[in-house]
PyMOL commands that place a pseudoatom at each C-alpha (Angstrom):
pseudoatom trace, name=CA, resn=UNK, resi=1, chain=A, elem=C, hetatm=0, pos=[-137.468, -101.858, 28.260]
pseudoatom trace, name=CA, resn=UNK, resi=2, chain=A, elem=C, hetatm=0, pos=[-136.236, -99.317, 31.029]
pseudoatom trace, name=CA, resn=UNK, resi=3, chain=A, elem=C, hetatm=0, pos=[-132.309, -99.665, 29.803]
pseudoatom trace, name=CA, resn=UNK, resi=4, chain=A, elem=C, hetatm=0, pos=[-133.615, -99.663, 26.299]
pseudoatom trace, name=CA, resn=UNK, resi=5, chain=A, elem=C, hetatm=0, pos=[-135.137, -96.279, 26.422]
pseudoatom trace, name=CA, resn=UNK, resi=6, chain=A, elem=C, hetatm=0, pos=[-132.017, -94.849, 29.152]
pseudoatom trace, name=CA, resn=UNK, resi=7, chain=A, elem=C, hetatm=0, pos=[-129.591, -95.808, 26.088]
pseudoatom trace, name=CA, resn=UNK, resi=8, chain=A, elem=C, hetatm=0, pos=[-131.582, -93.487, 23.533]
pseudoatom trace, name=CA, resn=UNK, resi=9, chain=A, elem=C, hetatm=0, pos=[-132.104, -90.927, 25.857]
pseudoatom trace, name=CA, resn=UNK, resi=10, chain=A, elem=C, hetatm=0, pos=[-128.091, -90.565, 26.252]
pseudoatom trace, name=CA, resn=UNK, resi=11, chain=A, elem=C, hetatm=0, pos=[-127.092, -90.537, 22.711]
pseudoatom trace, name=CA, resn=UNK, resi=12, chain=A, elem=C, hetatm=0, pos=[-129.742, -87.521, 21.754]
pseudoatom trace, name=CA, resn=UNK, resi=13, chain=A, elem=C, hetatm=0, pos=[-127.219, -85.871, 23.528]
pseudoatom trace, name=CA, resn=UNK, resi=14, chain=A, elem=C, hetatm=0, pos=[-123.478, -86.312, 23.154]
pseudoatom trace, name=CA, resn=UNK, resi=15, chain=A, elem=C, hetatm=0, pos=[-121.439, -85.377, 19.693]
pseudoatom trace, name=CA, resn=UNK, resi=16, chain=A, elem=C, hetatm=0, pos=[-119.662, -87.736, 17.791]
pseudoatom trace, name=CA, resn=UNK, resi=17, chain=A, elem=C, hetatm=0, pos=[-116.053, -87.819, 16.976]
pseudoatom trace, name=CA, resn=UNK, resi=18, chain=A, elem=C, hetatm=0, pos=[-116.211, -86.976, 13.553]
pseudoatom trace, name=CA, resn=UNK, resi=19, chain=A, elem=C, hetatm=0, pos=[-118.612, -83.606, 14.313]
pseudoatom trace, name=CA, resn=UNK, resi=20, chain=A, elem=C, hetatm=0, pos=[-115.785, -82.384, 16.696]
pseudoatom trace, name=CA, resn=UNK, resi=21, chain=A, elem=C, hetatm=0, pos=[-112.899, -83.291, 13.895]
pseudoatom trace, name=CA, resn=UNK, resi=22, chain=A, elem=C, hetatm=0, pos=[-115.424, -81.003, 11.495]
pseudoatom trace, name=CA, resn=UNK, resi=23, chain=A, elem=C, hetatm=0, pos=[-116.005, -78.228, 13.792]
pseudoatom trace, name=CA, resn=UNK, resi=24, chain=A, elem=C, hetatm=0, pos=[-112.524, -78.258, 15.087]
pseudoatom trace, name=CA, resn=UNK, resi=25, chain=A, elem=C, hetatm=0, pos=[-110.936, -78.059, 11.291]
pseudoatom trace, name=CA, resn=UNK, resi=26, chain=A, elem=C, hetatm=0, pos=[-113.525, -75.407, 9.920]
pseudoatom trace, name=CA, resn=UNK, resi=27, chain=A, elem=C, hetatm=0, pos=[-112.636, -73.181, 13.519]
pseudoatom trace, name=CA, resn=UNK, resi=28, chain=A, elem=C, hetatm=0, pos=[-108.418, -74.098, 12.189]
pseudoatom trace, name=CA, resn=UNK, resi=29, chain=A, elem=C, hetatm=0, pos=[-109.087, -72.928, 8.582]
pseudoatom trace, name=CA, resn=UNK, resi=30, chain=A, elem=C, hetatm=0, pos=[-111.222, -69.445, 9.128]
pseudoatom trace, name=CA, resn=UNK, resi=31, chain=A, elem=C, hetatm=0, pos=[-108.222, -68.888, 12.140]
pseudoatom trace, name=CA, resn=UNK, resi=32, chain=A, elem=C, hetatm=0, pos=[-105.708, -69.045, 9.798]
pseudoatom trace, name=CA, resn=UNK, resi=33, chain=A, elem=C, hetatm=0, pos=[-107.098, -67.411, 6.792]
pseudoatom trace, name=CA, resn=UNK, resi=34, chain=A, elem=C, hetatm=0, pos=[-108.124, -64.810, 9.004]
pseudoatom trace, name=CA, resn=UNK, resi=35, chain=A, elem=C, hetatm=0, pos=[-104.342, -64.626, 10.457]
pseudoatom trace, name=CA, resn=UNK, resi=36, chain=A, elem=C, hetatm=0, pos=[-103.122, -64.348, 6.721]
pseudoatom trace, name=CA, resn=UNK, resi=37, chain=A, elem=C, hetatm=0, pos=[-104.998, -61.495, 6.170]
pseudoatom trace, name=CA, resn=UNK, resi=38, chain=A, elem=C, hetatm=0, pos=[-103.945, -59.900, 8.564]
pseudoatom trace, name=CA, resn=UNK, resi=39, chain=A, elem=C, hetatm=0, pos=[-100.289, -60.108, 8.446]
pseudoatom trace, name=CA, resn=UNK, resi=40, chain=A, elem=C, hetatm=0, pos=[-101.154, -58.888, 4.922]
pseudoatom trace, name=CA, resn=UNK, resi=41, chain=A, elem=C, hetatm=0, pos=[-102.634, -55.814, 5.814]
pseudoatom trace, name=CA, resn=UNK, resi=42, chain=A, elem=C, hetatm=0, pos=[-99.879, -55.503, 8.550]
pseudoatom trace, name=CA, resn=UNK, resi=43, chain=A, elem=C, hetatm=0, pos=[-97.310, -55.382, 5.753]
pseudoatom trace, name=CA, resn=UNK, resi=44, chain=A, elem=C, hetatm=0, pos=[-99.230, -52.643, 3.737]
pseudoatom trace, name=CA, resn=UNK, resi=45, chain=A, elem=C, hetatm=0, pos=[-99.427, -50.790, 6.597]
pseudoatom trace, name=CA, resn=UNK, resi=46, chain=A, elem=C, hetatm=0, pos=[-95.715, -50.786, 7.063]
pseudoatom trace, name=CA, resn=UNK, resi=47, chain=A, elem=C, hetatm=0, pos=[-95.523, -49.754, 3.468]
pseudoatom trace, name=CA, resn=UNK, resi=48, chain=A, elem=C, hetatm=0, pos=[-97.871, -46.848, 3.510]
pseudoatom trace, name=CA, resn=UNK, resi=49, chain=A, elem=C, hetatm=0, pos=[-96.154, -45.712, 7.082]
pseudoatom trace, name=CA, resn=UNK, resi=50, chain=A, elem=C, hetatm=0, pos=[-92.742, -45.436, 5.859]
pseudoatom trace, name=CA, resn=UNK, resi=51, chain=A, elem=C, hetatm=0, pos=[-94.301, -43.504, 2.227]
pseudoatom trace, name=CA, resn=UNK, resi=52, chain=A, elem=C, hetatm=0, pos=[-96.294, -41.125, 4.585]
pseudoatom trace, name=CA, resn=UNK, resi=53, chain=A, elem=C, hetatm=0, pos=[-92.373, -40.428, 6.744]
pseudoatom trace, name=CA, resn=UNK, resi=54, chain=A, elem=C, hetatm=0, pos=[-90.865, -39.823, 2.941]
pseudoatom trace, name=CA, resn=UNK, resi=55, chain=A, elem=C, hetatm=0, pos=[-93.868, -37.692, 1.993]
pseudoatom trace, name=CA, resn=UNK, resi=56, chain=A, elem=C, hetatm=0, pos=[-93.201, -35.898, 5.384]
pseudoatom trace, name=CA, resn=UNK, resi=57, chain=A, elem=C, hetatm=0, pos=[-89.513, -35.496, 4.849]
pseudoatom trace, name=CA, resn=UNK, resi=58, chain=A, elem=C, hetatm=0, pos=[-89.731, -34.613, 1.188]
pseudoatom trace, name=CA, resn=UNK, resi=59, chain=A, elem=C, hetatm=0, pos=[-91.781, -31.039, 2.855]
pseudoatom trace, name=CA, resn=UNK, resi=60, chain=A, elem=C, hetatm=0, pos=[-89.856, -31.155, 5.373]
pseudoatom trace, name=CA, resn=UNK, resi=61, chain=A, elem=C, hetatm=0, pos=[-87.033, -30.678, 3.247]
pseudoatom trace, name=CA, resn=UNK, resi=62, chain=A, elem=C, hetatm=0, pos=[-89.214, -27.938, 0.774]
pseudoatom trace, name=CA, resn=UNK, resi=63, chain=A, elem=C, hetatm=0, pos=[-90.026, -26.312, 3.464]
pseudoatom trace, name=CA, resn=UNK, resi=64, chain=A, elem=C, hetatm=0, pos=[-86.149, -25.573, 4.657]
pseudoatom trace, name=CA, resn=UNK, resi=65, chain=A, elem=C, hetatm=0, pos=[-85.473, -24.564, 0.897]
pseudoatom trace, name=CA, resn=UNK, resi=66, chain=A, elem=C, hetatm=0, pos=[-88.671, -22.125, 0.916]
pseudoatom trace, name=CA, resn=UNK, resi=67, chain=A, elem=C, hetatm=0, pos=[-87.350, -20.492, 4.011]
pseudoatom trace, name=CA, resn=UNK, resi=68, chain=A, elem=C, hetatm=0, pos=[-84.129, -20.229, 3.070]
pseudoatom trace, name=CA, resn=UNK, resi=69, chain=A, elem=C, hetatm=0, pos=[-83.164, -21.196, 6.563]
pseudoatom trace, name=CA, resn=UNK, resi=70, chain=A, elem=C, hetatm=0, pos=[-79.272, -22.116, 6.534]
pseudoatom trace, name=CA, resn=UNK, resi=71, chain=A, elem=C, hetatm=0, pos=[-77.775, -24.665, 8.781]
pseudoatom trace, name=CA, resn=UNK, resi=72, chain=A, elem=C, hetatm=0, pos=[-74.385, -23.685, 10.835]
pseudoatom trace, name=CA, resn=UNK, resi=73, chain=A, elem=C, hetatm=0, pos=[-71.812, -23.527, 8.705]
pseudoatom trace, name=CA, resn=UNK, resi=74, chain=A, elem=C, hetatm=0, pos=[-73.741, -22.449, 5.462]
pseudoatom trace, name=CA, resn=UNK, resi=75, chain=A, elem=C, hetatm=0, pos=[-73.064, -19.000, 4.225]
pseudoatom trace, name=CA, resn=UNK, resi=76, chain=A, elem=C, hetatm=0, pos=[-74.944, -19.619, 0.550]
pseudoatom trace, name=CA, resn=UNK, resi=77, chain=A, elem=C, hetatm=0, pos=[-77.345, -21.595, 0.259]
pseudoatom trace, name=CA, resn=UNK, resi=78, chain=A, elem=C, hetatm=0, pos=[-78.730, -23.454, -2.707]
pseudoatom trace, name=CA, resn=UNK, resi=79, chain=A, elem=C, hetatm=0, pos=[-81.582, -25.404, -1.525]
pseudoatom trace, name=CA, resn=UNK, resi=80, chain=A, elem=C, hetatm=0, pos=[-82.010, -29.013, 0.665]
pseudoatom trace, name=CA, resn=UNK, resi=81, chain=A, elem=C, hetatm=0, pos=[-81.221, -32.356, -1.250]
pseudoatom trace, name=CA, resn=UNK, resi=82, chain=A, elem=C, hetatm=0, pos=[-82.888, -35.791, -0.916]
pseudoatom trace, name=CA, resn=UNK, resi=83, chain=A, elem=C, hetatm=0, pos=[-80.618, -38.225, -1.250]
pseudoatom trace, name=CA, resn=UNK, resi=84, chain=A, elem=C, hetatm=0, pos=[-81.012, -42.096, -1.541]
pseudoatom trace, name=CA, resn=UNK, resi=85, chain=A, elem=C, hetatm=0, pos=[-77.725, -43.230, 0.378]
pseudoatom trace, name=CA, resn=UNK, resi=86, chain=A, elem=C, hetatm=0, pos=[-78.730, -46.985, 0.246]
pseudoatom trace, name=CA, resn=UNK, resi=87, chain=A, elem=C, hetatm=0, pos=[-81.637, -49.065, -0.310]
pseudoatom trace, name=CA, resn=UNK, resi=88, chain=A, elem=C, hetatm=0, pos=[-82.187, -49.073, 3.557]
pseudoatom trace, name=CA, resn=UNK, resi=89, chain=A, elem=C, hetatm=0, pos=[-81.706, -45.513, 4.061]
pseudoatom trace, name=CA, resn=UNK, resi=90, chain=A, elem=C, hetatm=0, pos=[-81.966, -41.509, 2.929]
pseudoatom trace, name=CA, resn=UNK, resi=91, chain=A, elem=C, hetatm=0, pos=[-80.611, -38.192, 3.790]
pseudoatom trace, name=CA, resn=UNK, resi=92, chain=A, elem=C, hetatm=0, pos=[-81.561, -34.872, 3.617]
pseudoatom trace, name=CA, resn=UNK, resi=93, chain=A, elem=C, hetatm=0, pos=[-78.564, -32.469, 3.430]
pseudoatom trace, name=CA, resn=UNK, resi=94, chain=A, elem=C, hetatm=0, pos=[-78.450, -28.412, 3.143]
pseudoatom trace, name=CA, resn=UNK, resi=95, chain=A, elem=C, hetatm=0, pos=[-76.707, -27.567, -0.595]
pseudoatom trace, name=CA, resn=UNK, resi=96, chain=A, elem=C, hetatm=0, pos=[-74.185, -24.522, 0.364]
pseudoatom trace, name=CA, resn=UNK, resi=97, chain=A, elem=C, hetatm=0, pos=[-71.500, -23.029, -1.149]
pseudoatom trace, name=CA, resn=UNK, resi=98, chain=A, elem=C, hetatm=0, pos=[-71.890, -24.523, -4.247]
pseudoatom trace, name=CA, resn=UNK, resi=99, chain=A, elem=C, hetatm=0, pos=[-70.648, -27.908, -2.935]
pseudoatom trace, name=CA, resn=UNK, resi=100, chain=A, elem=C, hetatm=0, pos=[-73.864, -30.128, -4.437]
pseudoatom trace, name=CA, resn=UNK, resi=101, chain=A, elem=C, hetatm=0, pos=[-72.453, -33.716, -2.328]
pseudoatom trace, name=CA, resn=UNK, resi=102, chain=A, elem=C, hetatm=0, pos=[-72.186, -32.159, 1.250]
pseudoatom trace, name=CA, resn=UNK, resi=103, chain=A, elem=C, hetatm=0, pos=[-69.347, -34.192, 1.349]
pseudoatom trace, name=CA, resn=UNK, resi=104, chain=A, elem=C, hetatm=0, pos=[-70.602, -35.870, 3.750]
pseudoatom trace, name=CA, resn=UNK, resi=105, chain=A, elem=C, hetatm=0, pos=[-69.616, -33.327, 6.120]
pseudoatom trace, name=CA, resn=UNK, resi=106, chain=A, elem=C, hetatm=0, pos=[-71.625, -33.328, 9.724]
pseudoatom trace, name=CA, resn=UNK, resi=107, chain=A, elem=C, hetatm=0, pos=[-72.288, -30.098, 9.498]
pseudoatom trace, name=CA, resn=UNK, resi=108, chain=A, elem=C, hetatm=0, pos=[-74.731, -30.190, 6.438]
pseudoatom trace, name=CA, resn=UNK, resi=109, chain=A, elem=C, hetatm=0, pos=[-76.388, -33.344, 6.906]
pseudoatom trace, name=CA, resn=UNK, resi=110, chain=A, elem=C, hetatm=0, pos=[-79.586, -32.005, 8.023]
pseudoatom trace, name=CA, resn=UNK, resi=111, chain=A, elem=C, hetatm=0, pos=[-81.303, -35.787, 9.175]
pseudoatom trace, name=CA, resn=UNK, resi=112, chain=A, elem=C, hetatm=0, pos=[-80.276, -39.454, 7.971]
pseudoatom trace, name=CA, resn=UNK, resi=113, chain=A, elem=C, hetatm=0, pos=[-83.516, -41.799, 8.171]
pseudoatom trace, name=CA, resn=UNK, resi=114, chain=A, elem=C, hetatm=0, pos=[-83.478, -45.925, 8.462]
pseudoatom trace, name=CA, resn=UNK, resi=115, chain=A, elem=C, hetatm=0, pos=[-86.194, -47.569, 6.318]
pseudoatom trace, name=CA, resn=UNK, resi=116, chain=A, elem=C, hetatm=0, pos=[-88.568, -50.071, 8.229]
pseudoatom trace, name=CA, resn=UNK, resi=117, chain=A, elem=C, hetatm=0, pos=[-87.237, -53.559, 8.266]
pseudoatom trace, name=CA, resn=UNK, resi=118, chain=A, elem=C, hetatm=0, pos=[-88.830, -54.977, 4.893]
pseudoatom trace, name=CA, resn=UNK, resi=119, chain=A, elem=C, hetatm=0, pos=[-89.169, -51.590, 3.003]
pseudoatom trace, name=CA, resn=UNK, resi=120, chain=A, elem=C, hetatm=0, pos=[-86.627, -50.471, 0.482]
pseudoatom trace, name=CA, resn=UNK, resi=121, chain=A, elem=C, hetatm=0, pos=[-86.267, -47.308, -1.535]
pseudoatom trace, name=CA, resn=UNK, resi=122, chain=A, elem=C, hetatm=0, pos=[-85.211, -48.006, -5.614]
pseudoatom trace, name=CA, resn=UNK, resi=123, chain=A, elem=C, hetatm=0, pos=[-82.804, -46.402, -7.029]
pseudoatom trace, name=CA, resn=UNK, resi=124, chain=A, elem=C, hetatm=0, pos=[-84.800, -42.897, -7.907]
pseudoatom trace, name=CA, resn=UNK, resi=125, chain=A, elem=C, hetatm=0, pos=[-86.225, -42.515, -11.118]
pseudoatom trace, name=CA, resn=UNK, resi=126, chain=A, elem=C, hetatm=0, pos=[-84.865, -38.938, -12.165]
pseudoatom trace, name=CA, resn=UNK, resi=127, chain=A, elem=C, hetatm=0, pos=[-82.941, -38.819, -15.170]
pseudoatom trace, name=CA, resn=UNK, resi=128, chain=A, elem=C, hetatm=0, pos=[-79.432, -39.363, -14.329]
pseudoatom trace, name=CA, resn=UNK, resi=129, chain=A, elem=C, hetatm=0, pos=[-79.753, -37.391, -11.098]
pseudoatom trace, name=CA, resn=UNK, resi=130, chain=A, elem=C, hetatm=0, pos=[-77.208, -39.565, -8.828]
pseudoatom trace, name=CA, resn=UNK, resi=131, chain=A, elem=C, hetatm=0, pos=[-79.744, -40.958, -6.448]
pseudoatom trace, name=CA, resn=UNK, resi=132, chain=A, elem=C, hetatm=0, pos=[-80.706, -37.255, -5.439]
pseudoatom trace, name=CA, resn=UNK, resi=133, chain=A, elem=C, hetatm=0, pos=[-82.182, -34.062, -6.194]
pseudoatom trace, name=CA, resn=UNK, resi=134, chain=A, elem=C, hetatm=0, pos=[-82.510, -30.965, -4.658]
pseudoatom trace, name=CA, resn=UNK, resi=135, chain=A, elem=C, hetatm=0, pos=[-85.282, -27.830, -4.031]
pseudoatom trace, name=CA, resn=UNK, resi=136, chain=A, elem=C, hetatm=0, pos=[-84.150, -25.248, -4.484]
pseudoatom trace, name=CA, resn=UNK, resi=137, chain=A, elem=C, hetatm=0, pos=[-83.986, -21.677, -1.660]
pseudoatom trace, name=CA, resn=UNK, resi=138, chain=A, elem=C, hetatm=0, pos=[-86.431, -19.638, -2.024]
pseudoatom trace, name=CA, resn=UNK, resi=139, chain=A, elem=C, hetatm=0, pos=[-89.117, -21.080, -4.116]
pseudoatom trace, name=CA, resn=UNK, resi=140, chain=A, elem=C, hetatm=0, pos=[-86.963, -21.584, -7.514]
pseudoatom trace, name=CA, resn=UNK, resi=141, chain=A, elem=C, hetatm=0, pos=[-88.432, -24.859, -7.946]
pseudoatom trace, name=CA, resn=UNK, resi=142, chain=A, elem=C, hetatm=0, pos=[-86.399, -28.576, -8.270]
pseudoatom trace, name=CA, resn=UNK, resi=143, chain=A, elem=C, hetatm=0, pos=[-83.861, -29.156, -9.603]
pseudoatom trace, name=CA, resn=UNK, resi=144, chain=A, elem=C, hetatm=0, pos=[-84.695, -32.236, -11.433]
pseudoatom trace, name=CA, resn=UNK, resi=145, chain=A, elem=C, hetatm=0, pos=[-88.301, -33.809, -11.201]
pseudoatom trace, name=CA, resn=UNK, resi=146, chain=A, elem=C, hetatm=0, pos=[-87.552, -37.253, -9.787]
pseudoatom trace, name=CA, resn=UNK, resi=147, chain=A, elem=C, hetatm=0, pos=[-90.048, -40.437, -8.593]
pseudoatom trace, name=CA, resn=UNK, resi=148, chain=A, elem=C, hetatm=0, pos=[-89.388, -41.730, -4.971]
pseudoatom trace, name=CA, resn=UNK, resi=149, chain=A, elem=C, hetatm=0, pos=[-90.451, -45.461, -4.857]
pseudoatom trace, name=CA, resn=UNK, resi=150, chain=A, elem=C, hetatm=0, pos=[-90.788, -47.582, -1.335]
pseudoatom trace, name=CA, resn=UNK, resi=151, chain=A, elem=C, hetatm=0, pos=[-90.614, -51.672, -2.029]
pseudoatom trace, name=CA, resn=UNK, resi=152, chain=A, elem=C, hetatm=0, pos=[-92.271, -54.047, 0.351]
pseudoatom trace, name=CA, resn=UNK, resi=153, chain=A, elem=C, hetatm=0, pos=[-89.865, -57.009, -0.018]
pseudoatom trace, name=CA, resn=UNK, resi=154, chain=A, elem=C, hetatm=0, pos=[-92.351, -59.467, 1.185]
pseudoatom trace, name=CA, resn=UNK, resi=155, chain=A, elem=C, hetatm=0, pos=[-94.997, -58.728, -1.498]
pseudoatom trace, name=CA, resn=UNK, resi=156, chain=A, elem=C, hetatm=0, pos=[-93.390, -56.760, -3.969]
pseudoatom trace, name=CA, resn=UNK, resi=157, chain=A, elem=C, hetatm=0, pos=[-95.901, -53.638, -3.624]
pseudoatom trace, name=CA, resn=UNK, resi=158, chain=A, elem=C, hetatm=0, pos=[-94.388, -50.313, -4.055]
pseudoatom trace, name=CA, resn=UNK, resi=159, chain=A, elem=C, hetatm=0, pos=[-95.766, -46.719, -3.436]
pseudoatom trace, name=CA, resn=UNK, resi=160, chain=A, elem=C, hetatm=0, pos=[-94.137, -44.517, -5.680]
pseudoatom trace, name=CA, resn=UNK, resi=161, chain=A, elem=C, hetatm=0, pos=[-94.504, -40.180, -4.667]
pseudoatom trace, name=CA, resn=UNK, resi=162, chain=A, elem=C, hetatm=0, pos=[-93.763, -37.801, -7.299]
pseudoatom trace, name=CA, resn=UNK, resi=163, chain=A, elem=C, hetatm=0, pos=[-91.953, -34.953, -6.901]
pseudoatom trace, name=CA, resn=UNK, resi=164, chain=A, elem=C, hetatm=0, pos=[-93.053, -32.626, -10.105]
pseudoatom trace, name=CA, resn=UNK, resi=165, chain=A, elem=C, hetatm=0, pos=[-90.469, -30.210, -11.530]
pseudoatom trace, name=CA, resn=UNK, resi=166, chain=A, elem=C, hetatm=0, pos=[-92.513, -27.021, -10.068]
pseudoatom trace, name=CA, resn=UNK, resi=167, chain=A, elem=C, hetatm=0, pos=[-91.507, -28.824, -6.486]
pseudoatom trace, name=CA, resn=UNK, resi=168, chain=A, elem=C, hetatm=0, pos=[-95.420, -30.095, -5.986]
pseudoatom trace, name=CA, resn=UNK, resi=169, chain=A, elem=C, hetatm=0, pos=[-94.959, -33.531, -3.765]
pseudoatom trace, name=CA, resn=UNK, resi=170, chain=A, elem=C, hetatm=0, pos=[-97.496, -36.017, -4.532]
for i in range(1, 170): cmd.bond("trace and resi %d" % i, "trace and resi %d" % (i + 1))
show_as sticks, trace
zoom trace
């Protein structure tokens, strides 16, 4: 009777196998849905970063124009250009002496600027603008209105900032 009643008294305690395989799988599953999410939010975040640099540039660049602040080298200027040089990467460039391109001459490149790895800038959405449009010095607006759109090639989300023909970014 003594080693019948020490028997039950042990089992009241332990946990069987199959209530550790069940606690162990649901502690697996809310890990990793928890660790999706997050790399999800993680890759917006990258997004919405490099929109907020563009957003930043894009003044940046307004800014120059409204000030009519030349770089060396410039004796007219026209305005600053945004230019989409490749799906990885944009420039902004001083427009002087009536020479629109820059040429890609040193001297008028005012920054170049490397996308995040896994965000890409589309082809911009201006109306036969050549990847680029300008503001123009001294508060005489854009010269073409033109949509600036950053792809996250994991998920396919984009963030698209307009730039309105009066020059308002948004």
């Amino acid at each position: 009777m003594y080693a019948k009643s020490l028997m039950q008294s042990k089992s009241i305690y332990g946990f069987t196998l199959i209530e550790l395989l069940v606690v162990i799988m649901t502690m697996t599953l809310l890990f990793s849905l928890g660790f999706a999410n997050y790399r999800e939010f993680q890759r917006r975040q990258y997004l919405e970063s490099a929109s907020r640099g563009v957003e930043a540039d894009l003044r940046y660049a307004q800014v120059l124009a409204l000030s009519g602040k030349k770089t060396s080298g410039c004796n007219i200027l026209h305005g600053y250009m945004f230019r989409r040089t490749s799906a990885t990467q944009y420039r902004l460039e001083s427009v002087c002496n009536n020479n629109q391109d820059c040429n890609m001459n040193v001297n008028f490149c005012v920054k170049t600027v490397n996308l995040p790895a896994g965000v890409t800038l589309n082809a911009l959405v201006c109306g036969g603008c050549g990847n680029r449009f300008y503001f123009k010095s001294l508060a005489r607006g854009i010269s073409n209105s033109s949509n600036v759109v950053l792809t996250l090639v994991f998920s396919g989300s984009t963030k698209t900032t307009t730039v309105t023909p009066s020059g308002e970014i948004r």
